[in-house]
C-alpha positions in Angstrom: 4.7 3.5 -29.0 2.6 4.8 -32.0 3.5 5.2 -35.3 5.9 7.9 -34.7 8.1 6.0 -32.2 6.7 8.0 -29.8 5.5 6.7 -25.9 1.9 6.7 -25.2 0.6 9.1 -22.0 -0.8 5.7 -20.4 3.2 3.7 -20.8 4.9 6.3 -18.9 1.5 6.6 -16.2 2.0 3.5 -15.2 5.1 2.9 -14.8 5.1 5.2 -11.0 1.6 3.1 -9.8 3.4 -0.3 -10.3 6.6 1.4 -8.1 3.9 2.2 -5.6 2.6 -1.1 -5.5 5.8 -2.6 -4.9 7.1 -0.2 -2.4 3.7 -0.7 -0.6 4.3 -4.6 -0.3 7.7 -4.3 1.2 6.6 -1.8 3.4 3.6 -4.5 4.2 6.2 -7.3 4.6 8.1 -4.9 7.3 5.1 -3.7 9.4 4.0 -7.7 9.7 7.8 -8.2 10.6 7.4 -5.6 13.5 4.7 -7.9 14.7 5.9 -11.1 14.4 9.1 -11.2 15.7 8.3 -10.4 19.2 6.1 -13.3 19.7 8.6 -15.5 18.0 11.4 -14.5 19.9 10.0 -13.0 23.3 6.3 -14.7 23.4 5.0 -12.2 24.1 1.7 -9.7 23.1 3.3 -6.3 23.8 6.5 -5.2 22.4 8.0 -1.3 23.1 8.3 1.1 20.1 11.0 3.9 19.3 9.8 5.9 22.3 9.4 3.2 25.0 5.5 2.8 24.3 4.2 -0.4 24.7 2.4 -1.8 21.1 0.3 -4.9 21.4 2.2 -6.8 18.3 -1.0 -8.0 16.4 -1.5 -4.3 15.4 1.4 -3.9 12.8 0.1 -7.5 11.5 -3.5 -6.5 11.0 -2.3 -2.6 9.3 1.0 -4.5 7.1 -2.0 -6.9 6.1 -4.3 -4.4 5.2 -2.1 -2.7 3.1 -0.4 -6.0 1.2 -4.2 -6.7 0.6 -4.2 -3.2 -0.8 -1.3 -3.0 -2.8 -1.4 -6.7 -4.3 -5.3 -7.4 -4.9 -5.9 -3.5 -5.8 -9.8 -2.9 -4.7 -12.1 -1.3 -7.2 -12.7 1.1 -4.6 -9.3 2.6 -4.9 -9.0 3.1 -8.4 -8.3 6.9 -9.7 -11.4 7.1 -12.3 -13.1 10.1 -11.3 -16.9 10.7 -10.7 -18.9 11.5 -13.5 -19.4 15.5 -13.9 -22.8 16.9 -12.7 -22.2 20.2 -13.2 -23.5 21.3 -16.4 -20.7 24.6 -16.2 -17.6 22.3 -16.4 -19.4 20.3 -19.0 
């Protein structure tokens, strides 16, 4: 808040990014689920999907993975700071 009471632009910005994050580590947590419960319960590699398709199971593992590295260690190569201007019309 400033001296006015009033919220700064950056309070309220991140508020949504740290929902993401969140909602991308359950989401993370469920696709390594899909993948591990078959080869603790069936033990086996392939496991079929909504449509009848057979998935090997270590490919939910290595995507939820992926993405829980994403959302919890946050790469500098995902941050939103833009490129540095080169045009010399848009200043």
């Amino acid at each position: 808040m400033d001296k006015h009471g009033r919220h700064s632009h950056n309070e309220f910005s991140k508020r949504p990014r740290r929902i993401v994050r969140i909602g991308a580590v359950l989401g993370g947590l469920a696709m390594i689920s899909l993948g591990v419960r078959p080869l603790l319960l069936r033990r086996g590699y392939v496991y079929e999907n909504w449509w009848g398709d057979p998935v090997f199971v270590f490919i939910p593992i290595v995507a939820g993975l992926l993405v829980l590295f994403i959302a919890i260690l946050k790469p500098k190569w995902l941050d939103d700071q833009e490129a540095p201007s080169k045009s010399r019309f848009r200043g």
